[in-house]
C-alpha positions as CSV (number, residue, x, y, z in Angstrom):
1,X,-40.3,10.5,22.7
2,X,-40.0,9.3,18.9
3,X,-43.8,8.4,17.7
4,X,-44.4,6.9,14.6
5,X,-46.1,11.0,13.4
6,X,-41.9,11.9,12.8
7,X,-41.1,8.8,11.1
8,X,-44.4,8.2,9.2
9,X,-43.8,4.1,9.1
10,X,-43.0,1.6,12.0
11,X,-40.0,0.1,9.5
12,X,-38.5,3.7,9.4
13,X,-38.5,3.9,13.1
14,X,-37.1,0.1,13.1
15,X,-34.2,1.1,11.0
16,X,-33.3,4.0,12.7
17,X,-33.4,2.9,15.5
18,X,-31.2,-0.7,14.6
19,X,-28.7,1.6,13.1
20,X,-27.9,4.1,16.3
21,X,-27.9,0.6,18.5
22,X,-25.4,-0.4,16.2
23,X,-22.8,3.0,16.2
24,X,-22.8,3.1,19.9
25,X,-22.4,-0.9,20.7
26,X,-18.4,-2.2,20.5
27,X,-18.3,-4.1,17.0
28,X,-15.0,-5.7,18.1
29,X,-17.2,-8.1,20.7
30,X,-18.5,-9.5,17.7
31,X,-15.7,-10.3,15.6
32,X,-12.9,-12.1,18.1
33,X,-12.6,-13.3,21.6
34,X,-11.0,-10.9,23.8
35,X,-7.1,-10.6,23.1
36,X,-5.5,-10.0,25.9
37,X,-6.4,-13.8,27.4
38,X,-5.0,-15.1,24.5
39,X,-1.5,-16.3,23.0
40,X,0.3,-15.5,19.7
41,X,1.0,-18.0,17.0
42,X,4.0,-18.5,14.8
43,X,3.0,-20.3,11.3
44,X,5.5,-20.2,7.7
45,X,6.9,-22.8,5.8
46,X,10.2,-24.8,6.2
47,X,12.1,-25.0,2.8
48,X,15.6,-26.5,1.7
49,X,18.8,-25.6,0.9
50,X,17.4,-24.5,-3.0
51,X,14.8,-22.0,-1.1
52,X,12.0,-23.9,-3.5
53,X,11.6,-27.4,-2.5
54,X,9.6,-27.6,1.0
55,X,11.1,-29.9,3.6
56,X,9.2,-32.9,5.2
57,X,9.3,-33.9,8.8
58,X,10.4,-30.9,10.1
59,X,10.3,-29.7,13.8
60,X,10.3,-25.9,14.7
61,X,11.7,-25.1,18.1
62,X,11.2,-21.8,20.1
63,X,13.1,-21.1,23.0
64,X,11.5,-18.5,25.3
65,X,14.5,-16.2,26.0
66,X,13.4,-14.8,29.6
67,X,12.4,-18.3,31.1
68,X,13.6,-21.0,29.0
69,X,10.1,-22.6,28.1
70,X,10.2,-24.6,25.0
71,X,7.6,-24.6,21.9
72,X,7.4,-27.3,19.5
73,X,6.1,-27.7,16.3
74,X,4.3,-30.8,15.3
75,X,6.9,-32.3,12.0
76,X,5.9,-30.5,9.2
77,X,3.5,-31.5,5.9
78,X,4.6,-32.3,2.6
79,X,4.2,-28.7,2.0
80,X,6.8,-27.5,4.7
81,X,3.9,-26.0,6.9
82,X,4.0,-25.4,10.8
83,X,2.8,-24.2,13.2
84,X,3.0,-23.0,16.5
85,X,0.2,-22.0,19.0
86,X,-0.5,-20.1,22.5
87,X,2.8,-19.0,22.8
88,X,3.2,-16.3,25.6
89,X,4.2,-12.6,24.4
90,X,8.4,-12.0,24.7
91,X,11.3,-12.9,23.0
92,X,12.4,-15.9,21.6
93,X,15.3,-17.8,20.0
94,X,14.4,-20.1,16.8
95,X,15.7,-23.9,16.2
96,X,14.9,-26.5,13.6
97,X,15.3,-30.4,13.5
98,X,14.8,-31.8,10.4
99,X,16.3,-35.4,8.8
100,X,19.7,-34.0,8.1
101,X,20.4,-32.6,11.2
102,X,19.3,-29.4,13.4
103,X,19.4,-25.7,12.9
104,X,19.8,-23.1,14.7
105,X,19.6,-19.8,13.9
106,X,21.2,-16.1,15.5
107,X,18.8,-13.7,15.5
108,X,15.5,-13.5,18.0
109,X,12.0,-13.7,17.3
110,X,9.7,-11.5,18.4
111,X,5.8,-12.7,19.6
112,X,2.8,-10.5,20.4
113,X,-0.2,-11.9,22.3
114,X,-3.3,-12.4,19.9
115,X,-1.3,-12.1,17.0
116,X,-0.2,-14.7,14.3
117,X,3.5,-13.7,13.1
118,X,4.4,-15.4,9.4
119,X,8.6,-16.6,8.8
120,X,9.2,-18.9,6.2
121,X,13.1,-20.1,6.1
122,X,15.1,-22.0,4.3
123,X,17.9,-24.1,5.8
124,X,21.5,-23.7,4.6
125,X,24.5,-25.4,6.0
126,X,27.3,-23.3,7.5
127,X,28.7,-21.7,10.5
128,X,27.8,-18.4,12.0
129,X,31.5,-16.4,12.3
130,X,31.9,-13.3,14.1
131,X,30.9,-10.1,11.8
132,X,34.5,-8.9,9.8
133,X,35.7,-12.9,9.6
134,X,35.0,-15.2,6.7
135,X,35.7,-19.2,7.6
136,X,37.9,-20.9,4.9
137,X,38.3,-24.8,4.1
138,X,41.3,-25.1,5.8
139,X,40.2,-23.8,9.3
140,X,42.0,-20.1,8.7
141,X,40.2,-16.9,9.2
142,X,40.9,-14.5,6.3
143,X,40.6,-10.8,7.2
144,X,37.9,-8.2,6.6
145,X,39.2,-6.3,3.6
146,X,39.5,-2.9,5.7
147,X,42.2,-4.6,7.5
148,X,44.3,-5.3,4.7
149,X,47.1,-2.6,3.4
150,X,45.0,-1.7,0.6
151,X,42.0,-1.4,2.6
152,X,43.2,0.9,5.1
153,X,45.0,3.0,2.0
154,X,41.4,3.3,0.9
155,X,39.9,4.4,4.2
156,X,42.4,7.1,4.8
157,X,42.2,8.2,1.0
158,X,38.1,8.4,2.0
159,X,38.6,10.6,5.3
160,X,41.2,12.9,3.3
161,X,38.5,13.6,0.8
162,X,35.8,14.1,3.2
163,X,37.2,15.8,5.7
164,X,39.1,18.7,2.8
165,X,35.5,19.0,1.5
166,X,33.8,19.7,5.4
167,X,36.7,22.0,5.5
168,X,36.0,23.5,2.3
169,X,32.5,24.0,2.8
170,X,33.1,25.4,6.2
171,X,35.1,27.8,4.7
172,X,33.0,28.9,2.1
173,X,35.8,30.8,-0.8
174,X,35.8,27.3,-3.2
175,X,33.2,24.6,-4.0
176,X,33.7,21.4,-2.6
177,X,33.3,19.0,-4.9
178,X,35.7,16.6,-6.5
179,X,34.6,16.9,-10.0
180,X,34.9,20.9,-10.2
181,X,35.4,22.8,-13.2
């Protein structure tokens, strides 16, 4: 049994004891609610075309990609701010209204539960073509540069090269390396 004959003062005993109560209680009771009952956030700023000047007005939508659920924003400050709250963890696919028009973007956002993920983006007219095909004015799709003649004649030029080198290393007489001397 501690007595005050070990620790010589009552404060001594006091702080002693306060500090052990304090390493073996949870500190993270203290700080925040518990996290599992709660939903993430998505906050960032809306900007224009220039990636500088913040856009008013502005509504965020999220799409839950699982269920469908929609999230809205409420219209954005005159600093391009928003924010959106107690969203449920998953997957989810990002759209913006703002005065010009709406925009929708092709990649998925990702939301944890108790956490607050930051995207700022700036909104840019334009289409979102299939990966290898550029869109022209006049409604023509130009080809990817490997699937032109000279593009191909580079390509098979390439795998010459590396594939003489594997062999050369493979075999083991001659250094393979283009710049030998």
């Amino acid at each position: 049994m501690l007595t005050l004959k070990v620790f010589k003062s009552r404060l001594l005993l006091t702080l002693v004891l306060s500090a052990f109560t304090l390493l073996i209680m949870p500190v993270e009771g203290f700080s925040q609610t518990n996290r599992t009952g709660r939903g993430g956030a998505l906050v960032g700023f809306i900007y224009g075309s220039d990636q500088k000047t913040p856009v008013k007005n502005a509504v965020v939508k999220l799409r839950h990609v699982e269920n469908g659920q929609e999230f809205f924003s409420q219209p954005t400050d005159a600093t391009g701010a928003y924010k959106i709250e107690n969203l449920k963890e998953g997957k989810y696919v990002l759209g913006i209204t703002a005065s010009d028009g709406d925009y929708n973007f092709g990649y998925v956002v990702s939301v944890k539960a108790g956490e607050i993920g930051k995207l700022s983006l700036a909104l840019m007219r334009g289409e979102i073509a299939p990966m290898g095909q550029n869109q022209q004015n006049s409604g023509e799709s130009k080809p990817s540069f490997f699937y032109t003649p000279v593009g191909i004649a580079i390509l098979m030029v390439a795998t010459t090269v590396a594939l003489y080198g594997a062999f050369k290393l493979i075999e083991g007489k001659e250094e393979a390396s283009p710049s030998k001397k």
